[in-house]
N, C-alpha and C positions, 0 to 999 in steps of 0.2 A: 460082955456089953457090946463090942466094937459086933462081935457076929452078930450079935442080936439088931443087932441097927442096919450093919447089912443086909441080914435074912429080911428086914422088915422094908428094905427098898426093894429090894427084890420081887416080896410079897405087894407093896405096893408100888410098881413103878410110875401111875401119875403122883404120885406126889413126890417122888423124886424128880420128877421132867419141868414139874410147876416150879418147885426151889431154884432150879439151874437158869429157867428162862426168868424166874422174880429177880435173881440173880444179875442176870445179863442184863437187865432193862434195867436196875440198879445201876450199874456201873455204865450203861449206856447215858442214864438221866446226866449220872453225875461228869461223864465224858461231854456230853453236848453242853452242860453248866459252863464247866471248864473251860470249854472252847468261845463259849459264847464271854467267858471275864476277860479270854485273853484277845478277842476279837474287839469288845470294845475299849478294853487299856491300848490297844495297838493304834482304833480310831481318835481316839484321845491322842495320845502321841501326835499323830498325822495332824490333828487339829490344833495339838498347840504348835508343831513344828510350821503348818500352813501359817499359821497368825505371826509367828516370827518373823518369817518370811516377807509375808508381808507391811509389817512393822518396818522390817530392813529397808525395802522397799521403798516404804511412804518416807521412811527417813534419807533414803537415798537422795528421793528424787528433792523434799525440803532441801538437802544440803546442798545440790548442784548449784553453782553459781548463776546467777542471773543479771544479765546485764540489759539496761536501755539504752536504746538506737535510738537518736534524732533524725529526722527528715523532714522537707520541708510539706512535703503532701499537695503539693499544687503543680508539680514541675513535669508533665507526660513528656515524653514515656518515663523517665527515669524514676520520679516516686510523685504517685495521685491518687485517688479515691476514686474506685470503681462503683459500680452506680446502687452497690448495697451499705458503700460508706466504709471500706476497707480499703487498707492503705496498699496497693501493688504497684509494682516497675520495676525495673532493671536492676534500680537501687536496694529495691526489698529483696525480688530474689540473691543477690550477690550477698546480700547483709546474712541473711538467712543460711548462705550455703558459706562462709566466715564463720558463723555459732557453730552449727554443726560439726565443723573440724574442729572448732577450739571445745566441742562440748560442755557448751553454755547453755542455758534458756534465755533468748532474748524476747525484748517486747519492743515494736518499731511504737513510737511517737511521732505526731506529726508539731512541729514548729514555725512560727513566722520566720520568715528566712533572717530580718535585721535583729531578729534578740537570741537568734540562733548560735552563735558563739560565747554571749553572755550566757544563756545559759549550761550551755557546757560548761564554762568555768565556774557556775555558780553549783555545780554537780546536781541538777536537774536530773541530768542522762551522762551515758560513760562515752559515748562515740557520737562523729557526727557523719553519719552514710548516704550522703544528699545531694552526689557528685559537686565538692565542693572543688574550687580551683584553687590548687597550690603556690600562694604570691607568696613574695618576701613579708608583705606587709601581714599577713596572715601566721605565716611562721613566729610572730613578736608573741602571736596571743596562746597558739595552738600548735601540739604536732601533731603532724600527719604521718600516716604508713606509705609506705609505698606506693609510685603513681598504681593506680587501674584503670584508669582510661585515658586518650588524647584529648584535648581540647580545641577545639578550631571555631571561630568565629566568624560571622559574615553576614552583610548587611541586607537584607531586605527590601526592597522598594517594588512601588508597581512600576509595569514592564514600561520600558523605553524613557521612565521621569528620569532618571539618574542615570547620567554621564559618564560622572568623573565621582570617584569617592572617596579620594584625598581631601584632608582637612581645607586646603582651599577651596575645594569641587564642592564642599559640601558647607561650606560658610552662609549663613545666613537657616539653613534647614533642620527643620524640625526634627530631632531621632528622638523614638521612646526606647526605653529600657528599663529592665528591673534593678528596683533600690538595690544599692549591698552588691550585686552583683561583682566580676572579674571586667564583665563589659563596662559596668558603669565609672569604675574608677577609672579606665583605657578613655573612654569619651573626654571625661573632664578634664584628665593632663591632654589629652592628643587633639582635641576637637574644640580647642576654644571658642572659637567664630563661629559653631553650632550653638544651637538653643537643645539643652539636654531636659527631658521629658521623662522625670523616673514613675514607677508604678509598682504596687507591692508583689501584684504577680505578673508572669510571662505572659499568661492568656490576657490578660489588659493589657498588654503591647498590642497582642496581634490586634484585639476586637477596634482598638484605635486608629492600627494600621488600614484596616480594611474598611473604616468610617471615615480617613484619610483626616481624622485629627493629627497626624503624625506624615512626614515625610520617608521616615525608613524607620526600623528598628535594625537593633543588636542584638544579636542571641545565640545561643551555641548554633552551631549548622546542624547537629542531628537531632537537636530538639525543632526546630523549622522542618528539618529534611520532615519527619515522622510525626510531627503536631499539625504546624499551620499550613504546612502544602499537602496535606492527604484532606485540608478541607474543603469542597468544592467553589467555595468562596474565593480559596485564595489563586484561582486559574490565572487572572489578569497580573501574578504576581513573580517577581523572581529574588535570584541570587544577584547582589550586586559589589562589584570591586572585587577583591581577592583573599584569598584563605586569610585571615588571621590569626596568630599564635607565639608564645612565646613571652618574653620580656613581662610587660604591665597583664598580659593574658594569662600569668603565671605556666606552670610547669607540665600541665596535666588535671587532675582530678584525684584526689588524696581521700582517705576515711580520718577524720579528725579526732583528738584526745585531747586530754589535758595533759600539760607537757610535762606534771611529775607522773606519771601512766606509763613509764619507760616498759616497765613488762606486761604491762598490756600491747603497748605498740608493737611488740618482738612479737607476740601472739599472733595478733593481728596479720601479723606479714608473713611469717611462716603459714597459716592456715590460705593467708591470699596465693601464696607462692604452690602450696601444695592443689588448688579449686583450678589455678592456670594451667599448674603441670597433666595433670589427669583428665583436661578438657571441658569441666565444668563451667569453669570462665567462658569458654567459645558458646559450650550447648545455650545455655543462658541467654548471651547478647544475641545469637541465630534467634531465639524468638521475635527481635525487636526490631533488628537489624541486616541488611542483605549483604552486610562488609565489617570489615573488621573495626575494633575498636582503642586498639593499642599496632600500632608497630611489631616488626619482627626481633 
């Protein structure tokens, strides 16, 4: 039988050459099948491992902590609303480049500066990064991180009206200043014989000033330096009496918490400590500023 079958391939060899190639395309089908089950169990795979991934991801970024920034949003350069309605200044970038090292999501808010502490303690927001000034009186309600910047204060007037700017020199005279302020509380122990003139924003000192509803204002000097004298307005105007700072002017400029926030605070100043150390602090205020903003 087996020769017979031989002899008979022999005798016909296309149908022997047809069996071998039905053959081959046979197990070729069934090879490309094969390939083609384990190609998309593989894409399967990949696709649910992708969606994991993603999954992880979305839960990741849910879980990161997120905190609110208060700022007062009226106060150039330091924190104001740029002309699409977005909060920017010195204050937002430094707030901003603080999250990043602590690896938060923050969100700045803007605030009236007088319900600005109440709200912190009514836990509205977690910080207050609005260069507030560090007084005793302020330490009752809030703590603060560590100074970030100096404070210096200094009066205003137009050129040659003001003399003398001691509480006597200035007896009888009109000064504006903003409510709440570090200047406003200094006025009203130091400046009796003055008539004190408050107003809820800074820019309502100047526009007063320069209307001469007001005798001089108070105000930080680098907000004057970089607000109201880069206006053309205020050419007729200057710097009057001397640096003020210290005592009722408080300590410096603090980022504010509430006072059981103790490891938040330690946060806070370790990421401040590390934005100083590596020059971020400097690159930052070089935007705003042509000198420094803190001591050596």
């Amino acid at each position: 039988m087996a020769s017979s079958t031989l002899a008979s391939s022999f005798r016909n060899p296309e149908h022997s050459e047809s069996n071998f190639v039905a053959r081959s395309e046979l197990f070729s089908c069934e090879g490309k099948e094969r390939s083609m089950r384990i190609t998309r169990h593989g894409l399967s795979i990949a696709a649910s491992l992708a969606a994991m991934i993603m999954i992880f991801m979305m839960t990741a970024v849910s879980a990161q902590e997120r905190l609110k920034l208060a700022t007062e949003g009226t106060y150039p350069p330091w924190n104001y609303r740029d002309t699409s309605g977005k909060l920017v200044g010195w204050d937002i970038d430094i707030g901003n480049a603080i999250c990043d090292r602590m690896k938060v999501q923050c969100e700045f808010i803007a605030q009236d500066w007088d319900g600005i502490i109440p709200g912190l303690n009514a836990k509205k927001y977690d910080l207050i990064v609005a260069s507030m000034g560090i007084t005793a009186k302020r330490k009752e309600q809030v703590a603060f991180s560590n100074r970030y910047k100096e404070t210096i204060s200094q009066f205003v007037a137009r050129k040659g009206a003001i003399k003398d700017a001691s509480p006597d020199g200035l007896a009888g005279k009109r000064i504006g200043v903003q409510r709440g302020s570090i200047q406003h509380d200094f006025l009203i122990k130091t400046y009796p014989k003055s008539e004190i003139v408050v107003y809820d924003k800074t820019t309502d000192v100047e526009l007063d000033l320069l209307a001469d509803r007001v005798d001089l204002m108070l105000q930080n000097k680098l907000t004057s330096y970089s607000g109201f004298f880069k206006k053309p307005e205020s050419a007729d105007y200057e710097y009057v009496g001397p640096d003020l700072k210290g005592g009722l002017l408080g300590e410096g400029n603090g980022i504010a918490m509430r006072k059981e926030d103790t490891d938040l605070r330690d946060r806070v100043n370790k990421a401040l400590a590390e934005i100083i150390a590596d020059g971020t602090y400097e690159t930052i205020s070089k935007k705003y500023f042509p000198f420094k903003l803190m001591g050596e």
